[in-house]
C-alpha positions in Angstrom: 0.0 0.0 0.0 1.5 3.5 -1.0 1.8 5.8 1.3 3.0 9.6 1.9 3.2 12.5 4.4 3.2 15.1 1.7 1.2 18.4 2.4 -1.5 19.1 -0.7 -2.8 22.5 -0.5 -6.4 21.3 -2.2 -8.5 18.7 -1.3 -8.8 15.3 -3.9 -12.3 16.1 -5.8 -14.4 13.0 -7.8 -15.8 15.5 -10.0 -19.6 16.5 -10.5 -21.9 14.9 -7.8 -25.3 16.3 -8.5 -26.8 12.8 -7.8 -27.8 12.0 -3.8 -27.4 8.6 -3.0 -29.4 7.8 -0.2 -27.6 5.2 1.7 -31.0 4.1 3.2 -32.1 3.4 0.0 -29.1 0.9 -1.2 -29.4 -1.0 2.1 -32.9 -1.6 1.2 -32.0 -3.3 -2.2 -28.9 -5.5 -0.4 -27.5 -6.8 -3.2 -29.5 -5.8 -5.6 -27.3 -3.6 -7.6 -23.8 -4.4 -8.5 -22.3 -1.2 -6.6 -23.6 -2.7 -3.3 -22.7 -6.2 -3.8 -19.0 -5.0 -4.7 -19.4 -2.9 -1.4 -20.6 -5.5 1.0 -17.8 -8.1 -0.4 -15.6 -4.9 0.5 -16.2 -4.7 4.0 -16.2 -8.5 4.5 -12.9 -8.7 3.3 -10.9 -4.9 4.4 -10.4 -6.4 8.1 -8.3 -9.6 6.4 -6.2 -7.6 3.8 -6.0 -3.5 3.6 -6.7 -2.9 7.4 -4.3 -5.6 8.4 -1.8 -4.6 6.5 -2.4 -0.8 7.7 -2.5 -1.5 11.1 0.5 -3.6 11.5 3.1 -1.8 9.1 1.7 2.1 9.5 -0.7 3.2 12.0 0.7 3.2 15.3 4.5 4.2 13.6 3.2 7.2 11.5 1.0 9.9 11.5 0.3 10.5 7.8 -1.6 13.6 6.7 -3.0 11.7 3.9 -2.8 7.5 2.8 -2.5 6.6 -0.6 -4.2 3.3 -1.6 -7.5 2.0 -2.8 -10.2 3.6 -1.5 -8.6 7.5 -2.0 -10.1 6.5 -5.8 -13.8 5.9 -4.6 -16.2 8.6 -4.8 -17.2 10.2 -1.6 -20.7 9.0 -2.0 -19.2 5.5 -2.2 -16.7 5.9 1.0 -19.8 7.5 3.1 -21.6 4.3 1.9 -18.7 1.6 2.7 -18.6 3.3 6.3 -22.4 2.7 6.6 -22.0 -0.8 6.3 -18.9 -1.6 8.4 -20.5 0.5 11.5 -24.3 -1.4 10.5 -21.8 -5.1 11.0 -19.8 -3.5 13.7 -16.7 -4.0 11.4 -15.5 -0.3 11.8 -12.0 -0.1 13.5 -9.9 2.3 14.0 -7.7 1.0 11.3 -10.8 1.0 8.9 -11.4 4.6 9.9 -8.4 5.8 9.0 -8.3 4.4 5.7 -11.7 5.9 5.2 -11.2 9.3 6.1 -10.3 11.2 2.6 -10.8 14.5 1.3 -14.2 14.0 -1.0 -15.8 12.8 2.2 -18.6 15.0 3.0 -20.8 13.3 5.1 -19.7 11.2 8.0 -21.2 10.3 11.1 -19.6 7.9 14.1 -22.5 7.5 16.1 -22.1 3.7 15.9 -18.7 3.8 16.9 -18.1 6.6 19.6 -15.0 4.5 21.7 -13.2 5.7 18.3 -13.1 8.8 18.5 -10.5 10.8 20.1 -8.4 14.0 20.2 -6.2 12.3 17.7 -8.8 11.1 15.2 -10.4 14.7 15.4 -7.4 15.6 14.1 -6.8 13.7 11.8 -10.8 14.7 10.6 -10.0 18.4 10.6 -6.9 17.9 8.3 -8.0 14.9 6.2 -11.7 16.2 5.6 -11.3 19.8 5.3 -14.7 19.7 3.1 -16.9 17.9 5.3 -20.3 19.1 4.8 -22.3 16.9 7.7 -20.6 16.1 10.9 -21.8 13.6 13.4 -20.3 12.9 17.1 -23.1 12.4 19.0 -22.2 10.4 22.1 -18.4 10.9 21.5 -18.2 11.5 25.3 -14.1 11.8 25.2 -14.0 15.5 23.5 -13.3 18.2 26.2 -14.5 21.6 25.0 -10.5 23.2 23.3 -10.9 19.4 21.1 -14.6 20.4 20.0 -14.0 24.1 19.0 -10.7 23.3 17.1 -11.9 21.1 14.9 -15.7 22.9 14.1 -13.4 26.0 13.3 -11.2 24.1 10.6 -14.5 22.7 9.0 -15.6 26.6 7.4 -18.7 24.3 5.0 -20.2 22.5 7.6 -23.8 22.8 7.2 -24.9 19.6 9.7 -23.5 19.4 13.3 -24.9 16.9 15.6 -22.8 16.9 19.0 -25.7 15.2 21.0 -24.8 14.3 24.1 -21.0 15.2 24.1 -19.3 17.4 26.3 -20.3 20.6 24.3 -20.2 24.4 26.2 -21.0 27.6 25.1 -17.2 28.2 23.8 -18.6 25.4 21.5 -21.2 26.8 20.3 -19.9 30.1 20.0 -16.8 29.0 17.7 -19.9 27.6 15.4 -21.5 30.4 15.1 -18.4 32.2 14.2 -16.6 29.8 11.7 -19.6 28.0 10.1 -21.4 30.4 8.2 -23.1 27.9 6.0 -24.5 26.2 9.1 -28.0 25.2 8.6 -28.7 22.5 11.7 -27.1 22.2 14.9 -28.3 19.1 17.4 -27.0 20.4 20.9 -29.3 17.8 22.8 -28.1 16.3 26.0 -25.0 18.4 26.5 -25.3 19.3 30.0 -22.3 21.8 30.0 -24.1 24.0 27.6 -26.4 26.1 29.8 -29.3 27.8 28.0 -27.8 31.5 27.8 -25.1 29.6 26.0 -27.2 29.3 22.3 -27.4 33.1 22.6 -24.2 33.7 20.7 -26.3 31.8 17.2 -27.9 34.5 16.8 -26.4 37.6 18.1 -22.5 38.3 18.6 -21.8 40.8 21.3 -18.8 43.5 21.1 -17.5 46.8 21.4 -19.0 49.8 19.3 -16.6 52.0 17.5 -17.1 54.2 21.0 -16.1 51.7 23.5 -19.5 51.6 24.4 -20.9 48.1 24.7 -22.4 46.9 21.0 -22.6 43.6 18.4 -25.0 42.6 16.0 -26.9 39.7 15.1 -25.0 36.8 13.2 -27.6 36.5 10.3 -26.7 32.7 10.7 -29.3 30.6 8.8 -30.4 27.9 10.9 -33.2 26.0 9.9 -32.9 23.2 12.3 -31.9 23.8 16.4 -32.6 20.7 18.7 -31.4 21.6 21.7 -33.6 19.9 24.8 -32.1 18.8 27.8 -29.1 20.7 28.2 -27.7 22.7 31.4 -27.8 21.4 34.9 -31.0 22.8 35.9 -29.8 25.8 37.6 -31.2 28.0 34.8 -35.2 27.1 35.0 -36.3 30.4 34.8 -34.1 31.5 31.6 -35.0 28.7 29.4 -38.2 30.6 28.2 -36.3 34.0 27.1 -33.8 32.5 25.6 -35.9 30.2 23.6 -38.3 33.4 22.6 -34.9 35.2 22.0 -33.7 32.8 19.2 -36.9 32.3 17.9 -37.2 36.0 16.6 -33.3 36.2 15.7 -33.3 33.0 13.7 -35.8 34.4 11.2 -35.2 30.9 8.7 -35.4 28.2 11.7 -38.2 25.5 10.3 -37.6 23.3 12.9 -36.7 24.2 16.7 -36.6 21.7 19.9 -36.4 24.0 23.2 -37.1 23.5 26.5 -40.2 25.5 27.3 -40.9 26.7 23.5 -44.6 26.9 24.1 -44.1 29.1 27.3 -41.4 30.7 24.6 -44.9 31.4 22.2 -47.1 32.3 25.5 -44.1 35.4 26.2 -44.0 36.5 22.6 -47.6 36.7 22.2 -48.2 38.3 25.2 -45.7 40.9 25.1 -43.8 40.0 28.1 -40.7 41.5 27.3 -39.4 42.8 30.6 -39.5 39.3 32.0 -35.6 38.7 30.7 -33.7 41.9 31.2 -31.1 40.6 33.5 -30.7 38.0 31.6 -30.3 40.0 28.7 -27.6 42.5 30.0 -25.5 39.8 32.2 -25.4 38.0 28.4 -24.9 41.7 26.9 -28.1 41.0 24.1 -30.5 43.2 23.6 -33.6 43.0 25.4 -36.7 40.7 23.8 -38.5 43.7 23.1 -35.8 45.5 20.8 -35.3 42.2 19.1 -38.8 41.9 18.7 -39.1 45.4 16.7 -35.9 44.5 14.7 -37.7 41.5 13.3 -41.0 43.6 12.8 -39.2 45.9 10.9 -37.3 43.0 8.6 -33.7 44.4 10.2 -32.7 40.5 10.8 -32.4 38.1 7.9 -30.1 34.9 7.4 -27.1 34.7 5.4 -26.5 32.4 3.1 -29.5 32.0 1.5 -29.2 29.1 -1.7 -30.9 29.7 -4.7 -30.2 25.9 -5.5 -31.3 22.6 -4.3 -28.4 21.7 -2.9 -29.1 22.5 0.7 -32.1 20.5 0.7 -31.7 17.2 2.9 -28.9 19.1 5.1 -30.8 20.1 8.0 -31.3 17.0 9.7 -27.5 15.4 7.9 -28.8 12.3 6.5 -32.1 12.9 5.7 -35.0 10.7 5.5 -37.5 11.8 2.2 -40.1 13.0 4.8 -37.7 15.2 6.1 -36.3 16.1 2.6 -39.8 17.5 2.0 -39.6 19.2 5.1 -36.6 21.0 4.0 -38.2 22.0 0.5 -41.0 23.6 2.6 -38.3 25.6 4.3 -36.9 26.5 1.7 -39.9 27.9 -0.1 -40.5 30.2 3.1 -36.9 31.3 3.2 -36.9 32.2 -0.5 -40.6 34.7 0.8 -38.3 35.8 3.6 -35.5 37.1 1.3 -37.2 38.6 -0.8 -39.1 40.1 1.9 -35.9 41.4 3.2 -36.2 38.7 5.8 -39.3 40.2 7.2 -42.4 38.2 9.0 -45.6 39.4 7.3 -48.9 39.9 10.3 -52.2 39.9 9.5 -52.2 43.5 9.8 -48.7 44.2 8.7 -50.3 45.6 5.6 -52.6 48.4 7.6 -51.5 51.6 6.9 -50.6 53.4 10.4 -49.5 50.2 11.8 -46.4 50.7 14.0 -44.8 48.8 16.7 -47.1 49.5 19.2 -50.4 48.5 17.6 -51.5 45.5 19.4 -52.8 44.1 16.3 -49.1 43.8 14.9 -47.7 40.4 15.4 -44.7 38.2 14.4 -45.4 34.9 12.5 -42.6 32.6 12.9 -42.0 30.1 10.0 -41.7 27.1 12.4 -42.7 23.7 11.1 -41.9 21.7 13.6 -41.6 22.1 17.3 -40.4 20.0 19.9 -41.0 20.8 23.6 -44.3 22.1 23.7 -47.0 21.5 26.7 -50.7 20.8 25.9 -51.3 24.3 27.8 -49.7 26.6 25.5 -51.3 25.1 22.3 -53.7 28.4 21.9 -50.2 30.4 21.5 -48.1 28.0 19.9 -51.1 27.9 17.1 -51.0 32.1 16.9 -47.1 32.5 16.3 -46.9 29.6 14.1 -49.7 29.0 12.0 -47.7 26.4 10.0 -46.2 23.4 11.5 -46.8 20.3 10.2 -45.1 18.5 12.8 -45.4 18.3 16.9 -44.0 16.9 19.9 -46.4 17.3 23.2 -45.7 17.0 26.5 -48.3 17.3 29.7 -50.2 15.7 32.7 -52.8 13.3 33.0 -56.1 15.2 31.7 -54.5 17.5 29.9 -55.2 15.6 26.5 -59.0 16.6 27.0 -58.9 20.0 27.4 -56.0 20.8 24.2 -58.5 18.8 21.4 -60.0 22.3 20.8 -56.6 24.0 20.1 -55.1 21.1 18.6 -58.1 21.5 15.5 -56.8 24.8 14.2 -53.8 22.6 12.4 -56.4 20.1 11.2 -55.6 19.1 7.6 -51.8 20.2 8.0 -50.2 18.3 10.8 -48.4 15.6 9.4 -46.1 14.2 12.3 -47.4 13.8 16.3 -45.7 13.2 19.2 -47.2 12.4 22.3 -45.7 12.1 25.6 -48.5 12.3 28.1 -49.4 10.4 31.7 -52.9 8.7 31.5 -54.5 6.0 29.9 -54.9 6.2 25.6 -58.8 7.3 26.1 -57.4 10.4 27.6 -55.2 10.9 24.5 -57.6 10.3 21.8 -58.9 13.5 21.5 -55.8 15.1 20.6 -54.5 12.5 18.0 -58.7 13.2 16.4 -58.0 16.2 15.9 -55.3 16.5 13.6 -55.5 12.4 12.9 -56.7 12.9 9.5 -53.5 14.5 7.7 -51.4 12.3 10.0 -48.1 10.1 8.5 -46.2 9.6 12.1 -47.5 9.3 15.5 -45.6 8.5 18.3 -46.7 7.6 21.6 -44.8 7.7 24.8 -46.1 6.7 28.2 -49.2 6.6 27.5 -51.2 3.6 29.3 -52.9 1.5 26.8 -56.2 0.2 27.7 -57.3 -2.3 25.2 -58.2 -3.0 21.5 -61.5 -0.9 21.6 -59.5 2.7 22.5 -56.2 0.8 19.7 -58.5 0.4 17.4 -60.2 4.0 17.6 -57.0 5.5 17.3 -56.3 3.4 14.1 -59.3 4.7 12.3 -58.3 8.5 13.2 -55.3 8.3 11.7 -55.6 6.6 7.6 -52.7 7.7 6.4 -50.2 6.8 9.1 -46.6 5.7 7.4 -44.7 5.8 10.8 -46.7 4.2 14.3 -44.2 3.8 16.9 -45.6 3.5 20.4 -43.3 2.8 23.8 -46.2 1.6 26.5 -46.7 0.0 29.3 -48.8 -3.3 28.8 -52.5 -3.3 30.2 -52.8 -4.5 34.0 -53.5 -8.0 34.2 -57.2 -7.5 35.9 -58.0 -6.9 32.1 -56.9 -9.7 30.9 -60.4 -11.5 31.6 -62.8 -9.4 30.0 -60.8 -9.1 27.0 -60.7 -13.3 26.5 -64.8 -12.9 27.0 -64.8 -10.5 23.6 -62.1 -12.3 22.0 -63.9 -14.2 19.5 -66.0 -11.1 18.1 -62.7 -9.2 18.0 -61.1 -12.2 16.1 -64.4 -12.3 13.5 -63.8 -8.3 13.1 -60.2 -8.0 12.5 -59.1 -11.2 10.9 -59.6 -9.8 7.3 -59.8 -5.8 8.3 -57.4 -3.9 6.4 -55.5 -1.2 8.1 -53.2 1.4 7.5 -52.3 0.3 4.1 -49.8 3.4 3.9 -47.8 2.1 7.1 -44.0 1.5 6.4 -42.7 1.2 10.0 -44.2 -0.6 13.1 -43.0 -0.1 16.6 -44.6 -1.5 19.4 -42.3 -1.8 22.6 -44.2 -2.1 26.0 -41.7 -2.0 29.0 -40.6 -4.2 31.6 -40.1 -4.3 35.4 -36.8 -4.0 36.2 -36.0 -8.0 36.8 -38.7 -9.5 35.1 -37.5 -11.6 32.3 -40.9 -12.4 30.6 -44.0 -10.5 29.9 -47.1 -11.2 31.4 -49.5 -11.8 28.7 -52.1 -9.5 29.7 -53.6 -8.4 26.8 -54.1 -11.6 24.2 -57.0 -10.3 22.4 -54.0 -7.7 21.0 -53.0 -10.6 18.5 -56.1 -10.1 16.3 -54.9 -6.3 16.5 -51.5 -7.3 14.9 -53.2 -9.7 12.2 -55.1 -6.4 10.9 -51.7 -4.3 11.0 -49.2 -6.4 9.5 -51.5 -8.4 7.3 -53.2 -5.1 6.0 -50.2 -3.2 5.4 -48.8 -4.6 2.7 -45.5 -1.6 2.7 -44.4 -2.3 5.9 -40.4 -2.2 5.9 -39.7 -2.3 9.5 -41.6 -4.0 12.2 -40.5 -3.9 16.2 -42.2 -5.7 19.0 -40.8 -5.8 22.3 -42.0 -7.6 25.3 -45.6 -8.2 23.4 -48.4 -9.1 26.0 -49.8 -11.7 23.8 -48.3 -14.8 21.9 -47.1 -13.7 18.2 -47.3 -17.4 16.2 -50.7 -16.7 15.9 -50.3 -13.8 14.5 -47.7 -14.4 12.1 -49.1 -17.5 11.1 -52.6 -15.7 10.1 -50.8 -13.0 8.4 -48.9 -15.7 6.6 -52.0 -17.3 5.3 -53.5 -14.0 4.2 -54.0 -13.6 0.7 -52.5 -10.5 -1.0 -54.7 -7.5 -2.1 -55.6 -7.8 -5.8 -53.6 -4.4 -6.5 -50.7 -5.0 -4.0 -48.0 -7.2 -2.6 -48.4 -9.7 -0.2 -48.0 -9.5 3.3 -44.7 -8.9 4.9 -42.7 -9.1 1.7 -41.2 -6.3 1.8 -40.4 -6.7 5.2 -36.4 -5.5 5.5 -36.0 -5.5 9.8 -37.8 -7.3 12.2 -37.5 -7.0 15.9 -39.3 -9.4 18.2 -37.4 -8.5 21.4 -38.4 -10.5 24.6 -41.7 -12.0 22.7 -43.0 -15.4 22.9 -42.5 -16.5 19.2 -41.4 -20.1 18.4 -38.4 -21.7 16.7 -40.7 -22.8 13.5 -42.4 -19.2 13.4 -39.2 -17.4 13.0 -38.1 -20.2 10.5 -41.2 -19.9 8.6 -40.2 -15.9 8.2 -37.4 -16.5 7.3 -38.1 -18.9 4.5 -41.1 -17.0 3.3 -39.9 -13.1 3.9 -37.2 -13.1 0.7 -36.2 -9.3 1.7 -35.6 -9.5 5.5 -31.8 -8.5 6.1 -32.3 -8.3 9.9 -33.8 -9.9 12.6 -33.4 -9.8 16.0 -34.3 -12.1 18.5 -32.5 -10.5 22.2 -34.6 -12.1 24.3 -36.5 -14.9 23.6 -36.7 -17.6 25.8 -38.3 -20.4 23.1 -35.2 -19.6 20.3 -32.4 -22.2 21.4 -28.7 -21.8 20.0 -29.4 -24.5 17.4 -32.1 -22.6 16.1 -29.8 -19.4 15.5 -27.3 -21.7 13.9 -30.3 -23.6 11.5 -31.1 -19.4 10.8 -27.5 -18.4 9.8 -27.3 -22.0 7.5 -30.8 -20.7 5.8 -29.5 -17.0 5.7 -26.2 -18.2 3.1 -28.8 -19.6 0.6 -30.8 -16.4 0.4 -30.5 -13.4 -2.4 -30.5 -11.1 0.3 -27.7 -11.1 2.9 -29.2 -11.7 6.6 -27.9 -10.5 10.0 -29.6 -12.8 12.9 -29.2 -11.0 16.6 -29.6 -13.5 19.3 -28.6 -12.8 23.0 
């Protein structure tokens, strides 16, 4: 393997790349194209020949500033691909990932491999990958703060940064700000040295006027994407909601915003609380909420770095999903309006003549589309400063899904993602998910008691159009169990051959566990005849997850199995790719059956449960070499 130390003062280029690969997408078709067969044979074989050879002659000896070899000639696209694979087999060493780390890589995340990364290899990034659009360390808990901000200053085209749960401060954030002009999303969650006053510096830079006298300006930064919940220590409670109304109205392009108390954020903004911050405001030396408040009124703040192209679409989130890719068109569309509106909000009355700052008629529209961190409470003023989301996480106490249906309806028609995290049983919560259920393609649930298949199968019918269900539960109490066995032959007759969802692509039903307890109770049987109608009736379904089901799943699959297929569609489960049936009682014929019958399956995990034996996992991996389709088993 050729190797050299030599300094290049550009960076290696593969030519044109207008097409976007979407590594999601290849994985779906395995080895269905000859790019990713040639790719998987790759990986299988880099640990016996390149990275051997690497590791034992150069790595710990050298410290090349760029390696010479065979995969220097792959296009980036290609080399963000190979990395997929090798952290999706846990194949990725530190070996590997120095081989890997060339200068058309512009996308690179390490989230599957955080004990990797170090001070070194972030050096090695910084100076290897000088072009690196999308940046992901989230979890990389072995960066101190001076390791963070070097290497965000030497990337100037990042335009994805997710440091999620890393040791991230305000310096941090700060030297982002600063050196990252083309920034467009930042993921901040879980950093719990980044206090809240810390995100100020996004949006406005303090400083020194000409005449000494304290001054700055705002950054212009255009961030469409700021997730940022659950940082601090909790010794800033009462500053969470100015500084999330402060960055609201100086990051006139954000489309998508997750802050602790955003709705109380909304409540502040709408009510014209502005005096609630100023101490805040000068110990930070911003202005106060107020000033910035007429600044964006009068269209005085407006993002840099506004694309004409379509190349910044599918950055905000890094490695966007196609929902989200339409997300980012929308937010696109509304900062094209912006610009060319000077990067002014437009009011309902904005257009009045006589209308100044003071008339209480004048308001500020933000261009939010999704917002995370939101209490059922402040729905009424969430809905006036942003009219247009289309997606929503909730938070709030038992009862409080009653009382918000009413506020909930003026997105009816629009709201396309839900997120529920709420105490109380799923009766409580049906009100809510009614209200926008209609236009609905994800719901999640979260904590939310379920209380059998009559209030399940309501929320089914709200929601048509559903692509995404993912729901994390606690099973029903076990007292239940005997009125649902006396229904369960009119609930079998009703849902055996009842279609549903026929849009769903990804099922996740987890119900949690007592600390100790090994098995489920199965407290809620009559769910089965639930599952026949999802699975069997939705014929897209891609990825299905089931963990610690209250109710035996052979019956279930083996109905499903016998199902015939739509006349206009596919059969059941066949285009099943992942399958999770954590801690669930499914048999060692059933999970053969699936895996003779469901030709696209390349993953299946089955952690957990008790009636797979180890020669069952080793009958699976004979059966998985004679498939088209390459087949990981999990089996713990």
């Amino acid at each position: 393997m050729p190797l050299f130390r030599a300094s290049q003062s550009g960076t290696v280029k593969g030519g044109p790349q207008k097409r976007k690969i979407k590594i999601a997408r290849r994985e779906e078709r395995g080895c269905g194209s000859l790019a990713s067969l040639c790719l998987w044979s790759l990986a299988e074989n880099m640990k016996n020949v390149w990275t051997k050879d690497y590791t034992q002659k150069y790595m710990d000896q050298y410290c090349f500033r760029y390696v010479m070899g065979p995969f220097n000639m792959l296009p980036g696209d290609l080399v963000e691909e190979l990395l997929s694979i090798l952290s999706s087999r846990s194949l990725l060493t530190r070996g590997a990932l120095h081989l890997l780390l060339l200068p058309q890589l512009q996308r690179l995340s390490l989230v599957a491999c955080t004990s990797l990364v170090t001070p070194n290899l972030c050096h090695l990034i910084g100076v290897r990958c000088p072009s690196l659009l999308c940046l992901d360390l989230s979890g990389s808990q072995q960066l101190c703060s001076p390791v963070l901000c070097e290497l965000i200053g030497g990337l100037p085209a990042l335009r994805s940064l997710s440091l999620a749960g890393t040791q991230c401060d305000g310096h941090v954030v700060g030297t982002a700000a600063a050196r990252c002009p083309a920034l467009r999303h930042l993921d901040v969650s879980r950093c719990h040295r980044l206090a809240p006053a810390g995100l100020l510096s996004l949006a406005y830079r303090p400083g020194a006027g000409p005449d000494g006298r304290p001054g700055g300006g705002y950054t212009g930064l255009g961030l469409r994407s700021l997730l940022a919940l659950d940082i601090g220590f909790g010794e800033e409670e009462e500053d969470r909601a100015w500084v999330a109304a402060f960055l609201l109205l100086a990051l006139p392009l954000l489309a998508r915003a997750a802050l602790e108390e955003l709705g109380e954020a909304c409540r502040l903004v709408a009510g014209r609380d502005f005096g609630r911050g100023d101490g805040l405001a000068a110990r930070a030396g911003v202005p106060g909420l107020g000033e910035v408040w007429g600044c964006r009124l009068r269209g005085k703040i407006g993002g840099r770095g506004v694309s004409d192209g379509g190349e910044d679409e599918g950055w905000a989130q890094g490695m966007a999903s196609e929902d989200e890719d339409e997300e980012e068109e929308e937010a696109g569309e509304t900062e094209e309006a912006l610009r060319k509106n000077g990067g002014r909000n437009t009011s309902q009355s904005e257009g009045q003549s006589g209308a100044g700052e003071g008339d209480p008629k004048k308001q500020v529209s933000l261009c939010l589309q999704e917002a995370q961190g939101v209490t059922v409470g402040a729905l009424r003023e969430v809905g006036q400063m942003c009219p247009n989301l289309r997606s929503l996480a909730l938070v709030g106490e038992e009862g409080a899904g009653r009382h918000g249906a009413r506020a909930m309806g003026q997105w009816a028609g629009q709201l396309h993602g839900l997120s529920l995290q709420l105490a109380g049983g799923l009766r409580e919560a049906l009100p809510l998910v009614q209200a926008v259920g209609a236009s609905l393609a994800s719901l999640t649930l979260e904590g939310i008691r379920m209380d059998g298949n009559a209030s399940f199968l309501q929320l089914l019918r709200a929601c048509p159009k559903l692509k995404t269900l993912h729901v994390h539960t606690e099973p029903p109490s076990s007292t239940e169990e005997e009125e649902e066995e006396q229904e369960e032959e009119a609930v079998e007759a009703n849902l055996r051959d009842a279609p549903c969802l026929p849009l769903l692509q990804s099922l996740k039903l987890n119900f949690l566990l007592d600390q100790g307890q090994k098995r489920p109770v199965m407290s809620w049987r009559a769910l089965r005849w639930v599952l026949v109608a999802l699975l069997g009736g939705s014929p897209l379904l891609e990825k299905v997850s089931l963990a610690a089901c209250p109710c035996p799943l052979d019956d279930v699959f083996l109905a499903v199995h016998r199902r015939p297929p739509a006349p206009s569609g596919p059969a059941p489960l066949q285009r099943l790719r992942d399958l999770s049936v954590i801690r669930c009682d499914v048999s060692e014929e059933m999970v053969q059956l699936l895996v003779s019958s469901v030709n696209r399956l390349s993953f299946l995990d089955l952690s957990g449960c008790w009636p797979v034996t180890a020669s069952c996992i080793v009958q699976l991996q004979w059966m998985a070499t004679r498939r088209c389709y390459p087949l990981t088993v999990v089996w713990t």
